[in-house]
C-alpha positions in Angstrom: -8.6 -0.5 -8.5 -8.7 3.0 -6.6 -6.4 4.6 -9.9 -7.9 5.2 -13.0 -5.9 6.4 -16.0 -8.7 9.2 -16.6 -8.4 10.4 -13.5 -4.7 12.0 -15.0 -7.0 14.2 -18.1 -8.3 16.9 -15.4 -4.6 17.8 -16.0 -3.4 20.0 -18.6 0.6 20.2 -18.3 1.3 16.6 -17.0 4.8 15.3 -17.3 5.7 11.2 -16.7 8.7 10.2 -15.4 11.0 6.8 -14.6 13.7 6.8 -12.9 17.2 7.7 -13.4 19.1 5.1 -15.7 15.7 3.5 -16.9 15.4 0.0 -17.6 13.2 -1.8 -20.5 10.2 -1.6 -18.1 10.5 2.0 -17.0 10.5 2.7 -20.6 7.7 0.6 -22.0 5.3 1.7 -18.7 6.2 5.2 -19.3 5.5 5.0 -23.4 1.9 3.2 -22.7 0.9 5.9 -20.4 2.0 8.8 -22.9 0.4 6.5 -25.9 -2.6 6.9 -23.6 -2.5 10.7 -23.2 -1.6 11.7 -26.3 -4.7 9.5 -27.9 -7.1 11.9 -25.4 -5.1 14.8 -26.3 -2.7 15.1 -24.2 0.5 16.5 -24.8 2.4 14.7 -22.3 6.5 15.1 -22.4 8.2 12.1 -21.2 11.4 12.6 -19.1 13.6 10.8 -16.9 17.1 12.8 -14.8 20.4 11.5 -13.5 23.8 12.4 -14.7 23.8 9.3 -17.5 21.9 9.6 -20.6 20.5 6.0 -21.8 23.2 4.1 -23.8 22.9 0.2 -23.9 22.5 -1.3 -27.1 18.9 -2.7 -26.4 17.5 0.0 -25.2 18.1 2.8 -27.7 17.0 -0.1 -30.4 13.5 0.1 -28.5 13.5 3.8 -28.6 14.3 4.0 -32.0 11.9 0.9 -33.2 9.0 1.6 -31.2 9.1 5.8 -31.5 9.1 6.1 -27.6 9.8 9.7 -27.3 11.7 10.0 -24.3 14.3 13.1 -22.9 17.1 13.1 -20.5 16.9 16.5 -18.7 18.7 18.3 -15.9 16.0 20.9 -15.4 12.1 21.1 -15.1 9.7 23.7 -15.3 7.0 22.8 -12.7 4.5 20.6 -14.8 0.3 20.7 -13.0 1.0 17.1 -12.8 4.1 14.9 -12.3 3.9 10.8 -12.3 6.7 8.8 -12.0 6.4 5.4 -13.5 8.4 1.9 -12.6 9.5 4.1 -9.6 8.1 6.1 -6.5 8.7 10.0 -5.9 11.5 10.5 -3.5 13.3 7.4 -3.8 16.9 7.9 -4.3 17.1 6.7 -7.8 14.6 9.0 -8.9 15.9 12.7 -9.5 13.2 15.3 -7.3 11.9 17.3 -9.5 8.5 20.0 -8.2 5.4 19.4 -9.3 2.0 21.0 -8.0 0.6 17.4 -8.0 2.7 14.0 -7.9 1.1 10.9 -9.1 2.7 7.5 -8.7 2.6 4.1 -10.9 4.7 1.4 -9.4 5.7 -2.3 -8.8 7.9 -2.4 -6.0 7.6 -2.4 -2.4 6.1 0.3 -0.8 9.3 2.7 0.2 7.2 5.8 2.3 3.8 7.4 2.1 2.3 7.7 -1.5 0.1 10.6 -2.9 -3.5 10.3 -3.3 -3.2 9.4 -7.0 -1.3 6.1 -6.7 -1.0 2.3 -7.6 1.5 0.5 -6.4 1.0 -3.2 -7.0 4.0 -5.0 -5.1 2.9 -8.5 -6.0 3.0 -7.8 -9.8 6.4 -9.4 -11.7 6.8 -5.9 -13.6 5.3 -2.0 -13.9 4.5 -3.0 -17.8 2.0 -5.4 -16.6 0.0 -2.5 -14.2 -0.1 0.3 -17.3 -1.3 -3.1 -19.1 -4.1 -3.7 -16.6 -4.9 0.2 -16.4 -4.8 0.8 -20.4 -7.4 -2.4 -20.5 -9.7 -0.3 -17.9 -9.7 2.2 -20.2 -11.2 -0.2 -22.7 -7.8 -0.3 -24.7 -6.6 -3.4 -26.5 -2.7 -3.3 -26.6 -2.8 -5.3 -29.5 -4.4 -2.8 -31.7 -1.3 -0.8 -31.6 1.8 -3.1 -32.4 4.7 -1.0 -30.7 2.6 -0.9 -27.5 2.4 -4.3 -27.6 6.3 -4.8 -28.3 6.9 -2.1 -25.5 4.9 -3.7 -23.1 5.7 -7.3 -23.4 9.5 -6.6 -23.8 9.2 -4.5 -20.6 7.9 -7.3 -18.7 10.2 -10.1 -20.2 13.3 -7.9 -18.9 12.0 -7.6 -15.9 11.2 -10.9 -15.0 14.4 -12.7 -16.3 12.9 -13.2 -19.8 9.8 -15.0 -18.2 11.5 -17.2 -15.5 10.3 -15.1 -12.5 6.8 -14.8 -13.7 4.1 -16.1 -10.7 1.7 -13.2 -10.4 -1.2 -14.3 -12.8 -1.8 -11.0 -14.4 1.9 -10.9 -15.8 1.4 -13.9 -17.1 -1.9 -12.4 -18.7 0.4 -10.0 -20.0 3.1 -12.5 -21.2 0.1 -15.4 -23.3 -1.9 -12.2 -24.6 0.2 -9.5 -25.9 1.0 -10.0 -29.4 4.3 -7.9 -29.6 6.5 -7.7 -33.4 8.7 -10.6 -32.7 11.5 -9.6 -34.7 12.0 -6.7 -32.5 12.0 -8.9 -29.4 14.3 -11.1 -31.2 16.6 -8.1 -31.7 16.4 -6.4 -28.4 17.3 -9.5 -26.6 20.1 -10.3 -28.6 20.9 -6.8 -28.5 21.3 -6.4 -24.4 25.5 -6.7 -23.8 28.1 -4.7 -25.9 31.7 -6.3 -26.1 32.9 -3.8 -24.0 30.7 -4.4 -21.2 31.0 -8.5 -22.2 34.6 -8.0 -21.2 33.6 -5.9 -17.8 30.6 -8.8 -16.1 33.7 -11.7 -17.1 36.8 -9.6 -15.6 34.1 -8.8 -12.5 33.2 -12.7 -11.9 36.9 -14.0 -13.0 37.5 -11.6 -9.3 34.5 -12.5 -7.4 35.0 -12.9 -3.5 33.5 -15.7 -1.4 32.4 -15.4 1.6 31.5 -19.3 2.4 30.5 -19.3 5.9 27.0 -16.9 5.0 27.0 -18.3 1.4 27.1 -15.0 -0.1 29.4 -13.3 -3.0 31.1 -9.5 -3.6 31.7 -8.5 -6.5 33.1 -5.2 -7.9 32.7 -4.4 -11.7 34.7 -1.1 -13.5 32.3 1.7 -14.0 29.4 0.5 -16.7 25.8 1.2 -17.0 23.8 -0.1 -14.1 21.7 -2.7 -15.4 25.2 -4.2 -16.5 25.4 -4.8 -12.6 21.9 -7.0 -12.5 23.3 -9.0 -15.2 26.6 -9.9 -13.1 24.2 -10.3 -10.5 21.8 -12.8 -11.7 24.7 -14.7 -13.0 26.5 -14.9 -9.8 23.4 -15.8 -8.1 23.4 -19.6 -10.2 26.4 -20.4 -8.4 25.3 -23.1 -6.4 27.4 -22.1 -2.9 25.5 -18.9 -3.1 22.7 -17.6 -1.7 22.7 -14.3 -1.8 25.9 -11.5 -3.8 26.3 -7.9 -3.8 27.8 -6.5 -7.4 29.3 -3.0 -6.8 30.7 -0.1 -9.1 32.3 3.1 -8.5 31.0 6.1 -10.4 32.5 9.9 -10.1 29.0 10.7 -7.8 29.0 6.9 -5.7 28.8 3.4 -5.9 25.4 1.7 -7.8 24.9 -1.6 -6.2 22.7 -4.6 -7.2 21.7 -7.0 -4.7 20.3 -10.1 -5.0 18.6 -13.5 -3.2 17.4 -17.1 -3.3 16.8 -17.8 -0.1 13.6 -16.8 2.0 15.8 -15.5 5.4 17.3 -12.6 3.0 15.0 -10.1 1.4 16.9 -8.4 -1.5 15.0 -5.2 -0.9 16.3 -5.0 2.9 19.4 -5.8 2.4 20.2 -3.1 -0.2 18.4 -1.2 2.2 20.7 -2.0 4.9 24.0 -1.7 3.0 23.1 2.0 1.8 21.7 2.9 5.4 23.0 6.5 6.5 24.9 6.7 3.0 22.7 6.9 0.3 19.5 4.6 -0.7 18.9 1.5 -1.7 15.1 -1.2 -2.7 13.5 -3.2 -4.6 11.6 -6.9 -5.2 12.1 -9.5 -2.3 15.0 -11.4 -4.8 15.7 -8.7 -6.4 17.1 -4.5 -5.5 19.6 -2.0 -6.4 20.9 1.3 -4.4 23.1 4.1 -4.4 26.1 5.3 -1.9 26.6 8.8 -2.4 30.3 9.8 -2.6 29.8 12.5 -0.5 28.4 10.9 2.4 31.2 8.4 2.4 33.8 10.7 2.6 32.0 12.7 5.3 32.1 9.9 7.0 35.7 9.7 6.7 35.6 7.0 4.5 38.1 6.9 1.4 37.0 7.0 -1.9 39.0 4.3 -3.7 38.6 0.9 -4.4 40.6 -0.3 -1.9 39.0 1.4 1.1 35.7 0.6 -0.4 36.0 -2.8 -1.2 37.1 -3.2 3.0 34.2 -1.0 3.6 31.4 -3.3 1.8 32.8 -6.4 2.9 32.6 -5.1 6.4 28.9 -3.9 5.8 27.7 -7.3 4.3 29.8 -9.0 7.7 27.8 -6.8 10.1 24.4 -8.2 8.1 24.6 -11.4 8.9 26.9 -11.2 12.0 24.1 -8.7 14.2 21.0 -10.7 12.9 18.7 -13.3 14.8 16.7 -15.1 12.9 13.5 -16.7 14.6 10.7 -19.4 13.2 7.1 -18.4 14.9 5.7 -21.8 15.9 8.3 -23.8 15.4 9.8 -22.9 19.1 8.6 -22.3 22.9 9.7 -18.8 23.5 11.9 -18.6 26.9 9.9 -15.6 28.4 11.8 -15.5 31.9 14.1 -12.5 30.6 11.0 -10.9 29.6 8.4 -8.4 30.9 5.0 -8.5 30.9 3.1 -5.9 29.2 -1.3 -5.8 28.7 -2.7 -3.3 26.5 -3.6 0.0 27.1 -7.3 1.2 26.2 -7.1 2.3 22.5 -9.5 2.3 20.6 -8.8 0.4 16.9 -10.5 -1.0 13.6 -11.1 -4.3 13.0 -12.5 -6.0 9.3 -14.4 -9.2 9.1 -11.7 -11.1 6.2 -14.6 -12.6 5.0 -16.4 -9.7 4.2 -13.5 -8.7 1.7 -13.7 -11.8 -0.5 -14.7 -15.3 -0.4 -13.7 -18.2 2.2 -10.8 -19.5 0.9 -9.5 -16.8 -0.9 -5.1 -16.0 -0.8 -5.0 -12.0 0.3 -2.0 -10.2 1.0 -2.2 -8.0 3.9 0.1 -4.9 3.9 1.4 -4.2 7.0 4.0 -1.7 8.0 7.3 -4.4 8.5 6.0 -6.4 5.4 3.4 -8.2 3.4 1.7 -10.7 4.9 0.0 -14.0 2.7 -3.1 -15.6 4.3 -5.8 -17.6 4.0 -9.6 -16.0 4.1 -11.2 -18.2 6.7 -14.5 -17.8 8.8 -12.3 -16.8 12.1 -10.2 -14.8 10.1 -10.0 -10.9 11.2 -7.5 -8.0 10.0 -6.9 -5.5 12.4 -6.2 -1.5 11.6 -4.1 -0.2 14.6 -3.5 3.4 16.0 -0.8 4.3 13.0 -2.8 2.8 10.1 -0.8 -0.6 10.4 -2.8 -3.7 9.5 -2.4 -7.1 11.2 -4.1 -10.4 10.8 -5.6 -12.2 14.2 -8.3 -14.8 14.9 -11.3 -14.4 16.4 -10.0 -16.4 19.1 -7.6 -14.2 20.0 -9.4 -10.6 19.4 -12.3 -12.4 21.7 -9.7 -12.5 24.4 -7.6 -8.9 24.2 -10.9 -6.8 22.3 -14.7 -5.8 22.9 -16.2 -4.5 19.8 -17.8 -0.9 19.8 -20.7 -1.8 17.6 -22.5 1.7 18.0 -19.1 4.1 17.3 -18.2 4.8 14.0 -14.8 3.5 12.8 -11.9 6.8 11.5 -9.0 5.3 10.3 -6.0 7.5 11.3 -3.9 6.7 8.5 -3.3 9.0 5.4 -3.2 6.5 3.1 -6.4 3.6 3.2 -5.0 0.4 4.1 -6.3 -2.4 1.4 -5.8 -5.8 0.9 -4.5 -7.8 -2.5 -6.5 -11.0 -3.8 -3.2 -12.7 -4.6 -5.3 -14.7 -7.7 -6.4 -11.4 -9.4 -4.7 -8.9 -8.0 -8.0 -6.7 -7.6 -7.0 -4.6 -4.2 -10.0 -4.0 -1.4 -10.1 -1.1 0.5 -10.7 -2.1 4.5 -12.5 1.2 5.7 -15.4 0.5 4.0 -15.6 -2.7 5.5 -14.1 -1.3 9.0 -15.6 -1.7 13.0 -14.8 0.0 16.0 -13.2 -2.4 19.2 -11.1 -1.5 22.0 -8.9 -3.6 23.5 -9.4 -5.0 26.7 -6.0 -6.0 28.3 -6.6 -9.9 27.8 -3.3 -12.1 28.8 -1.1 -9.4 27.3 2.3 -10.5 26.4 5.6 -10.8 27.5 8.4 -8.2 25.7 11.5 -7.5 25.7 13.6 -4.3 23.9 15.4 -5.3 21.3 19.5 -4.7 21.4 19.9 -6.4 18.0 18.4 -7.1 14.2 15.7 -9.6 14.4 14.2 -11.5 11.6 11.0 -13.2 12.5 9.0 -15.2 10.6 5.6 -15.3 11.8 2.7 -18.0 12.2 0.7 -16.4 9.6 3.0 -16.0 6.8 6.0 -18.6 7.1 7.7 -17.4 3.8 8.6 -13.4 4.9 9.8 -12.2 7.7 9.3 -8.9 9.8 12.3 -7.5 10.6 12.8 -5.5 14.0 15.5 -3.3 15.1 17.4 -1.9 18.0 14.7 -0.1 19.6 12.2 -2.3 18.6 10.0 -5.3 20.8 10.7 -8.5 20.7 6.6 -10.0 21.7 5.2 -13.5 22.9 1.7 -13.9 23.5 1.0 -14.6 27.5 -1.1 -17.6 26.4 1.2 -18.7 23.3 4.8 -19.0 23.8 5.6 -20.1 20.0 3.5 -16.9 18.7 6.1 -14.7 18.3 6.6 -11.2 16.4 7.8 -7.7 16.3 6.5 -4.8 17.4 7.7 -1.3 16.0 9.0 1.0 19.4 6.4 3.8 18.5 3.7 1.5 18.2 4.9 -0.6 21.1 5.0 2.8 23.3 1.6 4.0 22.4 -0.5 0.6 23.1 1.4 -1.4 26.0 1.9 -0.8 29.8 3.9 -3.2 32.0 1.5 -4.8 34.3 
């Protein structure tokens, strides 16, 4: 792993921070890494901003049980070092707050470049099960310390509907091997609806609207805490006519969403994404994401802020989803390339890895790429490629033989700020590529056919059937010359910097 948790003790004033309206997660990945300081001497201050102080029954049971010393502030006096925890810096549910050096711990998808100090570890089912991994670095048994173990365990138990999401092998390290106090697990998760907001997720799904044709729902709840809204949400979700629901509330600053998906053709994250475009902010897990609209923003937008106007609003942004989207299946069709042009590739010079270098033959990586994570195989013909941007794409040697002539005698510099890796998907170690990196250039080979793209497109390529890359206006649509079913998107800025017609 590139982060260590020692790395944080060259730091004297270091504050940790989770995101606005923290979660069971946020506040059992923020406690371990303030348990951790404070053992080495530390005196860490544990923080989290937003204009709504923590008030669900469950949670202020697990601050009070296990001692987690957490504040709700407004202000910040500029700590040496800031991490955020269970979150990234920038993101829009994360109040900004200056620090001379930003750290980041996280679990979800990757939402813009990340300091030097970071891991981010997509796969995993919760942030409790990285400061779990991290802490056990540090040659720390969470199980010598009760509350961390309670802290921990519940964290990842929330986040992964009480165990039922779990597929990442080190959560369910976490989940066989922590020994947590029972009775306070018991408690909490007996503990996690008022009657008040019992009465506000039954009102919500007595109203919920339909929408039969996309098999999705809408669903707007009266103003409540936020994770109240995942709770409708995951509900909803077990209807058996729906595939994918959006749960809404108006606050006095905007509207929190919570978004959520079963089925492979609709990433959570993206559509949350989507529906808070040019309004607010919105991310998360593949099944799972939340957002903000800001209130301001709408009505700069001429938008009206009541429920009526609002409810038309979001029905008409969930309609444009699915009405402006393509969805295509990589191999599964012959591309019709007569409306296309043909492009070869310009002379650039890139990186290329060896997969099996990386770990063994047969191994599952993931392979982060700019539009998405990408699962495959390590094979002998296997090869990842690191283009002009940093971006990482898998290819065989096949196809590299035909469109790129290795550079054997120039040293490889990635151009990237942040080191592309890979994930072993069994034991979530990451691998950094660079050390591991070649020069090529490519060579024009049969090039491709392209067209711009007018529309959302959802592809879903031959090397990873179960995520798409999404492309939009702007973007290339691209078939290989010499493979009419190998189909995928290229971003525009790429697209411009490595293709000619010809």
């Amino acid at each position: 792993m590139s982060l260590r948790l020692k790395d944080f003790l060259q730091y004297d004033n270091i504050v940790i921070q989770c995101h606005d309206n923290p979660d069971a997660d946020a506040l059992a990945s923020g406690y371990a890494l303030w348990r951790y300081l404070d053992k080495e001497g530390k005196k860490p201050r544990f923080v989290y901003g937003g204009r709504s102080e923590i008030c669900k029954s469950n949670l202020l049971l697990m601050i009070t049980n296990l001692g987690i010393d957490v504040e709700h502030v407004e202000t910040l006096e500029k700590p040496d070092l800031l991490i955020t925890v269970d979150c990234q810096y920038g993101e829009s549910n994360v109040t900004g707050f200056d620090a001379a050096t930003i750290a980041v711990i996280d679990h979800h998808q990757i939402s813009g470049t990340l300091p030097a100090l970071s891991d981010v570890r997509s796969s995993y089912g919760s942030c409790s099960t990285v400061l779990y991994e991290l802490l056990q670095l540090e040659d720390i048994d969470i199980n010598s310390d009760e509350n961390l173990a309670t802290a921990l365990y519940y964290g990842l138990m929330t986040d992964t509907g009480g165990f039922a999401e779990i597929s990442h092998p080190s959560d369910k390290d976490l989940r066989d091997l922590a020994r947590p106090r029972n009775a306070d697990i018991v408690l909490f998760r007996n503990s996690n609806l008022s009657k008040e907001e019992l009465v506000i997720a039954g009102d919500a799904l007595k109203h919920a609207h339909y929408f039969e044709d996309n098999a999705y729902a809408v669903v707007e709840a009266l103003p409540c805490d936020p994770n109240i809204l995942g709770i409708i949400s995951d509900m909803l979700l077990e209807v058996d006519t729906v595939d994918a629901c959006l749960v809404y509330s108006m606050m006095p600053f905007g509207i929190k969403i919570s978004v959520r998906s079963c089925v492979r053709e609709i990433k959570a994250s993206e559509l949350a994404s989507y529906i808070t475009s040019g309004y607010g902010g919105g991310g998360g897990h593949l099944v799972k994401a939340g957002g903000l609209l800001k209130k301001d923003l709408l009505e700069r937008s001429g938008i009206t802020y009541d429920s009526e106007h609002i409810r038309a609003f979001l029905f008409d942004r969930m309609q444009e989803y699915f009405k402006d989207t393509e969805i295509l299946y990589a191999g599964e069709r012959m591309e019709d390339v007569s409306a296309m042009t043909h492009y070869t590739k310009k002379e650039v010079r890139i990186g290329y890895v060896e997969s099996k270098d990386l770990a063994p033959i047969g191994t599952r990586i993931m392979v982060r790429t700019l539009e998405g994570d990408v699962d495959v195989e390590v094979r002998d013909d296997l090869l990842i490629l690191i283009g002009i941007e940093g971006e990482i794409y898998p290819t065989n040697r096949q196809k590299f033989n035909a469109g790129y002539r290795e550079l054997p005698d120039e040293e490889y510099v990635c151009p990237a700020e942040y080191a592309p890796r890979v994930t072993d998907i069994v034991t979530g170690n990451r691998v950094s590529l660079l050390p591991h990196a070649r020069s090529c250039i490519s060579s024009g080979g049969a090039g491709i056919y392209a067209k711009e793209l007018d529309h959302r497109v959802k592809v879903f390529t031959v090397w990873d059937p179960d995520k798409y890359y999404l492309g939009v206006p702007g973007d290339y649509l691209a078939v290989r010359s010499d493979d009419h079913s190998d189909i995928y998107v290229i971003a525009r800025d790429i697209f411009m910097k490595t293709y000619t017609k010809g």
